[in-house]
C-alpha positions in Angstrom: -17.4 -93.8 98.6 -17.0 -96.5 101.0 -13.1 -97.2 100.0 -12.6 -93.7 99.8 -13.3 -93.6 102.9 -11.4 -96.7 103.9 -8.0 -95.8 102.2 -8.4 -92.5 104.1 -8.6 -94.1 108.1 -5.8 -95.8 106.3 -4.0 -93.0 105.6 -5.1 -91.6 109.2 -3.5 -94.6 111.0 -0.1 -94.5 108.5 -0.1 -90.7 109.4 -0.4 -91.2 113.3 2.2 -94.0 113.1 4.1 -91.7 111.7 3.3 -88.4 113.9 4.6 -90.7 117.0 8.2 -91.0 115.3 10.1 -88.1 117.0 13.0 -86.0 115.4 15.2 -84.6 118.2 15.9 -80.7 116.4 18.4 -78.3 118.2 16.2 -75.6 118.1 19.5 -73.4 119.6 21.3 -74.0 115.8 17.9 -72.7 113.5 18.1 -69.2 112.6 15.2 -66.9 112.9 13.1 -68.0 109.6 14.4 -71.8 110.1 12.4 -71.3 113.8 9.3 -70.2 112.5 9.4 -72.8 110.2 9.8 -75.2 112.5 6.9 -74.0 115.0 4.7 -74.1 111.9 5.1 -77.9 111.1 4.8 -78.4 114.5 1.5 -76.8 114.9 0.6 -78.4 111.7 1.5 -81.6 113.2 -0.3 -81.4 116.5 -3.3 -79.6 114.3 -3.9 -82.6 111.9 -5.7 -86.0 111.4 -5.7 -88.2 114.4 -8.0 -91.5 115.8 -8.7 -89.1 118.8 -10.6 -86.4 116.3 -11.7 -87.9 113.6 -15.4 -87.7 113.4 -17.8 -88.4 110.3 -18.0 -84.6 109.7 -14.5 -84.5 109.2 -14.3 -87.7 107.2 -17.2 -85.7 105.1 -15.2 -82.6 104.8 -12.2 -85.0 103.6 -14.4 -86.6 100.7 -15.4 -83.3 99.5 -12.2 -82.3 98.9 -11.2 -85.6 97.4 -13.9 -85.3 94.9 -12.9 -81.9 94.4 -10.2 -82.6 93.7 -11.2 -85.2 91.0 -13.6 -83.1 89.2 -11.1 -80.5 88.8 -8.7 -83.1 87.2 -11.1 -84.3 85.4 -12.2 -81.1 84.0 -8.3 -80.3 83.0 -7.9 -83.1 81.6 -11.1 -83.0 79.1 -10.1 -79.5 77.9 -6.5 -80.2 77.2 -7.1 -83.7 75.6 -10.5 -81.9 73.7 -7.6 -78.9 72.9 -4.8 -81.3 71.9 -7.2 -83.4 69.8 -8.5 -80.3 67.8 -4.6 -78.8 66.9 -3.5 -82.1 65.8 -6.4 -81.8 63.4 -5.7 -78.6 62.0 -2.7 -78.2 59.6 -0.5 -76.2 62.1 -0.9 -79.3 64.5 0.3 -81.6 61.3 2.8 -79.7 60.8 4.0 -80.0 64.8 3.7 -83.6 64.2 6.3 -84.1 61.4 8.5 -81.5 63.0 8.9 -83.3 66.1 8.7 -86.9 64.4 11.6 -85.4 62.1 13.4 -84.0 65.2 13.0 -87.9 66.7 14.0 -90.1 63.7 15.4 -87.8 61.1 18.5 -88.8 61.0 17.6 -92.8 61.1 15.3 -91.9 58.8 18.1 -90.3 56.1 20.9 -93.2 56.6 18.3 -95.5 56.2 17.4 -94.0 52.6 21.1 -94.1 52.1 22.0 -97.5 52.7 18.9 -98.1 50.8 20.1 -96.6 47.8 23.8 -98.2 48.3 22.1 -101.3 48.5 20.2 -100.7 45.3 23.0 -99.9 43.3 25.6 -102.3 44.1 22.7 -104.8 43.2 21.9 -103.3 40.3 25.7 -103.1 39.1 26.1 -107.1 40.5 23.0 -108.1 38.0 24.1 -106.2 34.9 27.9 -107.0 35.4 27.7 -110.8 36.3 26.4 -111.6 33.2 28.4 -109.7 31.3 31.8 -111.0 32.9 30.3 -114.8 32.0 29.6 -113.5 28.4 33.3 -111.7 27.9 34.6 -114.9 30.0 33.2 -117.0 27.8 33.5 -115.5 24.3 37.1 -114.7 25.2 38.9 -117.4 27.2 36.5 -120.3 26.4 37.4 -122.7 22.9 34.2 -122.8 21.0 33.3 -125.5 19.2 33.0 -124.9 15.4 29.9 -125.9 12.8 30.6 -127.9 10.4 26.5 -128.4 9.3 22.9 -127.5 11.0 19.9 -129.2 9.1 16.8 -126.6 9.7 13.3 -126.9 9.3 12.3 -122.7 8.5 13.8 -121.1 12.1 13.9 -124.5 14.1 17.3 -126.5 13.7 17.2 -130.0 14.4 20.5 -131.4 14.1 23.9 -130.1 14.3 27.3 -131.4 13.5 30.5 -129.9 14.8 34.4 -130.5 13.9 36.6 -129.3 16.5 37.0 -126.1 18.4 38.0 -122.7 17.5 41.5 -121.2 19.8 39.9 -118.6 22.0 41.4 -114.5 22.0 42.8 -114.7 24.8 43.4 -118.6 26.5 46.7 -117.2 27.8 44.9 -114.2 29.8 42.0 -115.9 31.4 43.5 -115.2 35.2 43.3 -111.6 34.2 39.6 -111.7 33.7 39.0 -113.8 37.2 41.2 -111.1 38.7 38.6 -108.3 36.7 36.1 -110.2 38.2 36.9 -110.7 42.2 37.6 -106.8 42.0 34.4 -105.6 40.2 32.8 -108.1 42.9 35.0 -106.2 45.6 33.8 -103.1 44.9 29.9 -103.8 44.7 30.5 -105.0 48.1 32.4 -101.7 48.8 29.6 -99.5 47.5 26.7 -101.8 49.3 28.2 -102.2 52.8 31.0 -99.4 53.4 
């Protein structure tokens, strides 16, 4: 109560400082309502809160209203946080929610699941179609060395002996297949960051 008090002679002294500031108005240019408007704030001025009549019974009347005041904020503010609280509860008040939460971020929210997806599938196609460009690579344009004898023991070979290589399918092509390759690797890129 005291600082209420306090911030209010405050307020009184920052309001008299200002009260002694003069406007010079030519009173001969206002029209008829601008006039009467004028001699309000005027009487208003000369009416309000000075050092020369403040008094504890004013002061008094001042805190009451200030408390007033903050009881009937108060008040406001319990019922419509209590309201709010209780229709975000019930479905309607959900249902509010993801409206305005889709209204915010919707559209994030779908181009996100899209690059998400894009990303997943030019993966996917990069893991399935490495390998298999090494294993056509390979089978095709690689010379494979050819079995002359395996000694086995049941499944488990122990020792093999080769004689020379076998000519590959397609030695004379193997650019081709790199060429296959940088564009397949092109066009996972394509898919995953287009």
């Amino acid at each position: 109560m005291k600082t209420f008090i306090l911030s209010l002679v405050l307020a009184a002294f920052a309001f008299t400082a200002m009260a002694q500031e003069t406007v010079q108005v030519d009173v001969t240019k206002l029209s008829q309502q601008e006039l009467a408007l004028y001699q309000k704030l005027k009487q208003h001025a000369q009416d309000g809160l000075s050092l020369d009549n403040l008094s504890p019974e004013k002061i008094d009347k001042y805190a009451q209203i200030g408390k007033s005041f903050g009881t009937a904020f108060k008040e406001c503010w319990t019922t419509v946080s209590t309201d709010a609280e209780r229709f975000a509860n019930s479905s309607a008040g959900k249902w509010a929610m993801v409206m305005v939460t889709w209204k915010i971020m919707g559209k994030d929210a779908t181009q996100l699941l899209r690059d998400i997806i894009r990303i997943g599938i030019g993966v996917f196609l990069l893991a399935i179609g490495v390998p298999f460009f090494i294993y056509i690579f390979r089978r095709n344009c690689v010379p494979a060395r050819r079995l002359k004898s395996a000694n086995k023991i049941g499944w488990f070979t122990y020792r093999r002996e080769y004689d020379g290589t076998t000519d590959p399918i397609h030695e004379d092509v193997a650019i081709t297949y790199g060429i296959c390759f940088v564009v397949f690797v092109l066009m996972c890129c394509i898919i995953m960051f287009a």
